[in-house]
C-alpha positions as CSV (number, residue, x, y, z in Angstrom):
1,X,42.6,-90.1,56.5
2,X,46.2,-88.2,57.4
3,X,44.8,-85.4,55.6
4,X,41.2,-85.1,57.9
5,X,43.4,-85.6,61.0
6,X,45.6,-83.2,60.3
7,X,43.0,-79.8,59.5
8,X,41.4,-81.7,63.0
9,X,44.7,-81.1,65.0
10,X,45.1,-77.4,63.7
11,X,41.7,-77.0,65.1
12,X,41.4,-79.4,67.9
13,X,44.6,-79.3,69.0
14,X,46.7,-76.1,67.9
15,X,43.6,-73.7,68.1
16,X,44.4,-72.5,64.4
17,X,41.6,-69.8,63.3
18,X,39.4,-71.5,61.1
19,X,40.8,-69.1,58.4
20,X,44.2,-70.2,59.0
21,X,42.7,-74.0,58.7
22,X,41.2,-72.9,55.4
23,X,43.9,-71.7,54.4
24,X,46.2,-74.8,54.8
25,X,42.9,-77.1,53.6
26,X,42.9,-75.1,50.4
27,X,47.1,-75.5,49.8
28,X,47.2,-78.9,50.3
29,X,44.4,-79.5,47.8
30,X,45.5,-77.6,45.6
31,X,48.6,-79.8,46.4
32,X,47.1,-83.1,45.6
33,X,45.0,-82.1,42.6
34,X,48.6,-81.6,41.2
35,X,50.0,-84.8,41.9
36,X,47.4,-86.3,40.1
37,X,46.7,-84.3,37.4
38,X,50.0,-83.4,36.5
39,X,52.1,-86.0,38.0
40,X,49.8,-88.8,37.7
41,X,50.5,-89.9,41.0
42,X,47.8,-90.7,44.1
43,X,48.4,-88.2,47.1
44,X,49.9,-90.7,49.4
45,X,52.0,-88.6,51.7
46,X,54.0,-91.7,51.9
47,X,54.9,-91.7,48.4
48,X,55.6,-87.8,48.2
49,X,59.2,-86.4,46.9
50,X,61.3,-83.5,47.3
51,X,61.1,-83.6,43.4
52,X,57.1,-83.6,43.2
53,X,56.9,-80.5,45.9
54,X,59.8,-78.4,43.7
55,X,57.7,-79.2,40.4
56,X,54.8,-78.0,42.3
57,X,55.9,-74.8,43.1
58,X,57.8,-74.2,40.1
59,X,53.8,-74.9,38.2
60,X,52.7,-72.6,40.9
61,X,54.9,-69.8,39.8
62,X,54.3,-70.1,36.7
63,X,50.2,-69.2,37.2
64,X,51.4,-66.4,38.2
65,X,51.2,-67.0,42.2
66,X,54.0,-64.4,43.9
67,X,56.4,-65.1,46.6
68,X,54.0,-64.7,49.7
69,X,51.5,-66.9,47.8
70,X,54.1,-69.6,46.8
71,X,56.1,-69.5,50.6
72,X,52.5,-69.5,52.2
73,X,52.4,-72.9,49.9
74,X,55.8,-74.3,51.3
75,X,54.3,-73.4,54.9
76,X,51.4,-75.2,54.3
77,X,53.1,-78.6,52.8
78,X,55.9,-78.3,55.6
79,X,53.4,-78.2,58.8
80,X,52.0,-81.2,56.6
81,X,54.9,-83.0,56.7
82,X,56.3,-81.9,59.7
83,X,53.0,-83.2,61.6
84,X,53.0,-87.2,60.5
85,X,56.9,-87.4,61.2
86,X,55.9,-86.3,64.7
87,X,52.4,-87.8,65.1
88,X,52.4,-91.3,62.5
89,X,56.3,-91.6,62.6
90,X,56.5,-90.8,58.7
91,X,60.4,-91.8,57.9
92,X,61.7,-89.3,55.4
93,X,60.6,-85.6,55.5
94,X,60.8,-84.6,51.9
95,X,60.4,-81.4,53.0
96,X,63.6,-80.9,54.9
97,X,65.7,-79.3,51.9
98,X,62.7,-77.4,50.4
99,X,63.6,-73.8,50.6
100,X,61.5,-70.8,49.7
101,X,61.4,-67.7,47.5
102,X,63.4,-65.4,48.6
103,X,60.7,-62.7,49.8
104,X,61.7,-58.6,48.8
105,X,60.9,-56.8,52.3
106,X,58.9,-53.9,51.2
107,X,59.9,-51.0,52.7
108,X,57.4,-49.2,55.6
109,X,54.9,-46.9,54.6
110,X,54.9,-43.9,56.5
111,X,53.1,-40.6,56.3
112,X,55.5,-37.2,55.7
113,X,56.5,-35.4,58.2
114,X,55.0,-31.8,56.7
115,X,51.9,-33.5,56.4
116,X,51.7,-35.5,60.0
117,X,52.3,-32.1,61.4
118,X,50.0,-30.5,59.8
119,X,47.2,-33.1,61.1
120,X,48.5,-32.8,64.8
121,X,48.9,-28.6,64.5
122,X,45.0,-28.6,63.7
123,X,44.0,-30.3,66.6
124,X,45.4,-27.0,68.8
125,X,41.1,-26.3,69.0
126,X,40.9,-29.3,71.0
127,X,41.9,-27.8,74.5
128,X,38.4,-25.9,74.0
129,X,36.2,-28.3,72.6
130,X,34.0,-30.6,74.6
131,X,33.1,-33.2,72.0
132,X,34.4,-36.9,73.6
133,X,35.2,-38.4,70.6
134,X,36.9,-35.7,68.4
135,X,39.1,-35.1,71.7
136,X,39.7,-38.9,71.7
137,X,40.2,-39.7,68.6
138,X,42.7,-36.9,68.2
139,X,44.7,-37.6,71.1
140,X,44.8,-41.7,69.4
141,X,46.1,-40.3,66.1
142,X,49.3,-37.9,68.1
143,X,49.7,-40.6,70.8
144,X,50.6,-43.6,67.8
145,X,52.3,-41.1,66.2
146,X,54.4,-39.6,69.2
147,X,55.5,-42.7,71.3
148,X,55.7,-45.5,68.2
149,X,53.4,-47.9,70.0
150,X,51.9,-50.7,68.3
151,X,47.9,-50.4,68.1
152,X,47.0,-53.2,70.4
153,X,49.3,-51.4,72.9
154,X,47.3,-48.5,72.3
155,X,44.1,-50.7,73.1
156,X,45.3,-52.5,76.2
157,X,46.9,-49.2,77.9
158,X,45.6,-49.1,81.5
159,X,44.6,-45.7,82.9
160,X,47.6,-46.2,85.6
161,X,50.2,-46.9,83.1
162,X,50.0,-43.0,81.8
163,X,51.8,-40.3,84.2
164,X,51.6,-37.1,83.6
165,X,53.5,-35.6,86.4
166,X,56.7,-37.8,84.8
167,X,55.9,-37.5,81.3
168,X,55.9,-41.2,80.5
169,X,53.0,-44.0,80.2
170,X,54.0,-47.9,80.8
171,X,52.6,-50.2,77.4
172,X,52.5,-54.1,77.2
173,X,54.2,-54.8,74.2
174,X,54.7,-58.8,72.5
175,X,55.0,-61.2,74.7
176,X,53.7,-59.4,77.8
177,X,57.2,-56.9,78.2
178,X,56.8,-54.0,79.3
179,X,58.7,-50.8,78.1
180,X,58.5,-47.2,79.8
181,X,57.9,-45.1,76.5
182,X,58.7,-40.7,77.3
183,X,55.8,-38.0,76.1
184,X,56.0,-34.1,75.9
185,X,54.4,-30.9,76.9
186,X,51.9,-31.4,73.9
187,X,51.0,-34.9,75.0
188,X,50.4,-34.0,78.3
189,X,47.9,-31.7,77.9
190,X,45.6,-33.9,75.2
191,X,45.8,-36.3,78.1
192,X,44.7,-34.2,80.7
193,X,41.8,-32.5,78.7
194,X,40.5,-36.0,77.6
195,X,41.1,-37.2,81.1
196,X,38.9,-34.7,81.9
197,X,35.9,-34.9,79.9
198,X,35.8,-38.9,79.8
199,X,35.5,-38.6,83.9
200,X,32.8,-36.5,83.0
201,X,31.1,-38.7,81.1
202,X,31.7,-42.4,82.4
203,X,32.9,-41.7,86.1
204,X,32.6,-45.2,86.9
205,X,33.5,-46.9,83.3
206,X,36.3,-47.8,81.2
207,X,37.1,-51.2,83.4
208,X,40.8,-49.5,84.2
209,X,41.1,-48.6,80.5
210,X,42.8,-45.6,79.4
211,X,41.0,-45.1,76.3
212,X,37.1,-46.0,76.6
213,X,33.6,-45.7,73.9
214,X,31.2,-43.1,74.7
215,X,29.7,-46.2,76.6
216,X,32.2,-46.9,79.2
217,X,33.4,-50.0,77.1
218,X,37.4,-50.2,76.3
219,X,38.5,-50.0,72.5
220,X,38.8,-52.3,69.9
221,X,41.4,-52.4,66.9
222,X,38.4,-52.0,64.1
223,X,37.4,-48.9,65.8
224,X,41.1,-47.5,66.2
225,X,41.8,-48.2,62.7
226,X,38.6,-46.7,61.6
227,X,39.7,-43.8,63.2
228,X,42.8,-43.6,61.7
229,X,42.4,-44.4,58.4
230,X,39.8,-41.8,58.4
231,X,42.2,-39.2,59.4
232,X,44.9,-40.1,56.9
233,X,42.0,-40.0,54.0
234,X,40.6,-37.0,54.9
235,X,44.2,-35.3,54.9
236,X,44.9,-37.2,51.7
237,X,48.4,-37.9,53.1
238,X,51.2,-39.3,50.8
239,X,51.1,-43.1,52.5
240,X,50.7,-46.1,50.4
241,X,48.8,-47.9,53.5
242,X,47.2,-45.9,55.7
243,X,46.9,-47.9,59.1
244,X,48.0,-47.4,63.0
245,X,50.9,-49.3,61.7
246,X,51.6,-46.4,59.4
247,X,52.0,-43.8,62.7
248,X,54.4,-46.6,64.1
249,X,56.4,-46.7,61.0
250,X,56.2,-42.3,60.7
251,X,57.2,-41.9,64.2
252,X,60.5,-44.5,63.6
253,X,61.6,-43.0,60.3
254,X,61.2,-39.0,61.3
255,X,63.3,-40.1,64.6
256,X,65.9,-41.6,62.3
257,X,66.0,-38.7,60.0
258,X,66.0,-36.7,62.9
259,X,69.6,-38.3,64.1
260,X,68.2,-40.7,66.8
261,X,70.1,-43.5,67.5
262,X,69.0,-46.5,66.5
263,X,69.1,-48.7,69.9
264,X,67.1,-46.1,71.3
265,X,64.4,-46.6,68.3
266,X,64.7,-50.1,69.2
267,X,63.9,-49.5,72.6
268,X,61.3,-47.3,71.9
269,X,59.6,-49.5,69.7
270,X,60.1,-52.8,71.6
271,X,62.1,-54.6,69.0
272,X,64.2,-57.4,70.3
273,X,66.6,-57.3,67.5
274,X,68.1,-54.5,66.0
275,X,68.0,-55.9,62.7
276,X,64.2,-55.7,62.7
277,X,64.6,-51.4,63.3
278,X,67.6,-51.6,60.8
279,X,64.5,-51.7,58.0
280,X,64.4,-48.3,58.9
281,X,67.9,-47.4,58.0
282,X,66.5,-48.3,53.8
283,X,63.9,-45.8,54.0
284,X,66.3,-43.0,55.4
285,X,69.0,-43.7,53.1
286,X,66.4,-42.9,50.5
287,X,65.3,-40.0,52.0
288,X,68.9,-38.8,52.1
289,X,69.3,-39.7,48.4
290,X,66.3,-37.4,47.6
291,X,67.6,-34.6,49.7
292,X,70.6,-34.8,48.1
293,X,69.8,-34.5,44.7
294,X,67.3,-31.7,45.4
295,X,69.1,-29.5,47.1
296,X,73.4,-30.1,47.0
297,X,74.4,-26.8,45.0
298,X,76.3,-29.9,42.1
299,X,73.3,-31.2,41.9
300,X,70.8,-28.4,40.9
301,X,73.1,-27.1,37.8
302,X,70.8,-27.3,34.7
């Protein structure tokens, strides 16, 4: 059956997570229980319109489903289609003038920059303490926060790839490019103190890993954003999502607001496009709008 063959070559063929296979099982199901219930049609690919998939998305809406839900739909019946023209030679793809919802980009959460700093200021103790993790798990909270790197950058960072002598550590970014991000005084000395008392405690562990478990092991993502999600609760921060992302996101926006310029965020950040850092240009402009009407003298008459 073309359905059956296709979920196989997602799996088989593609290497699809089986979540992601799920996921395109349950769409198209849901898919063919409307061309016959509604439609009263059989789910023949063959026989499938342009018409039948826009009635099908227009029901969709109407239960409610929201853009991400009803363009994960489109996705779903496009990869469908898209697969027997290439694979059983289907004539017509009826979905090559579907288009989707327009999606709203919501803007970045990020943490304010009071209340960052006040997380990073409290971990001035650190230089005396001798407690791994705290001293680790501090420096992963300012290093996301400081250089913008993604988390899995933060994971993969090799021991070699962070110079203190020149200020700047070497990450892996998308697609295996590399970017020379720049650290300060502060940074420097986190690094060297944890340098310090992970070499005490796993001379000969870590695999070439910057940042290692108690264990020797490297990091994982869960663990990271254990760590700072439990840092961001604990300071009860003004964030709507509270995620490694979130330190990516801060250390972009207080930049901007700051009066970098914005190819250098892009390069800081590893963006290939500008127009993917432009996002950050919204959340200023509303950070300008609030500063505005708090505190220009026309403004605060009563």
């Amino acid at each position: 059956m073309l359905y059956s063959a296709f979920f196989n070559y997602l799996s088989a063929e593609v290497n699809k997570s089986p979540a992601t296979v799920r996921a395109y099982r349950s769409d198209l199901a849901a898919f063919r229980h409307f061309l016959g219930a509604e439609l009263g049609k059989d789910d023949d690919p063959a026989g499938v319109t342009l018409a039948d998939m826009r009635l099908w998305i227009s029901y969709e809406a109407q239960r409610g489903l929201k853009g991400a839900s009803l363009a994960r739909r489109e996705s779903s019946l496009r990869a469908f289609f898209h697969f027997l023209q290439r694979r059983y030679g289907l004539g017509v793809d009826p979905t090559a003038n579907l288009r989707g919802p327009k999606l709203d980009k919501p803007l970045p959460a990020f943490v304010p920059r009071d209340e960052i700093t006040s997380i990073i200021d409290s971990y001035g103790g650190d230089e005396a303490s001798d407690d791994f993790e705290t001293v680790r798990n501090d420096l992963i909270v300012t290093m996301l926060y400081t250089t913008g790197m993604r988390a899995a950058e933060l994971v993969g960072l090799r021991d070699v790839a962070v110079n203190t002598d020149t200020g700047e550590l070497k990450v892996l970014g998308k697609r295996n490019k590399e970017r020379i991000i720049p650290f300060g005084e502060e940074l420097r000395q986190m690094i060297t103190h944890y340098r310090q008392l992970r070499d005490n405690l796993v001379p000969d562990g870590g695999f070439g890993a910057f940042f290692v478990r108690e264990s020797g092991d490297p990091l994982y993502y869960g663990l990271v954003y254990k760590i700072v999600r439990t840092t961001l609760d604990a300071a009860d921060v003004k964030a709507s999502r509270r995620s490694p992302h979130t330190l990516r996101h801060s250390f972009a926006t207080h930049l901007l607001e700051g009066g970098a310029n914005l190819r250098a965020i892009q390069q800081m950040l590893g963006h290939e496009s500008i127009s993917t850092t432009e996002i950050y240009l919204n959340i200023d402009n509303t950070h300008l709008r609030s500063e505005i009407l708090m505190h220009h003298p026309r403004n605060m008459k009563s």
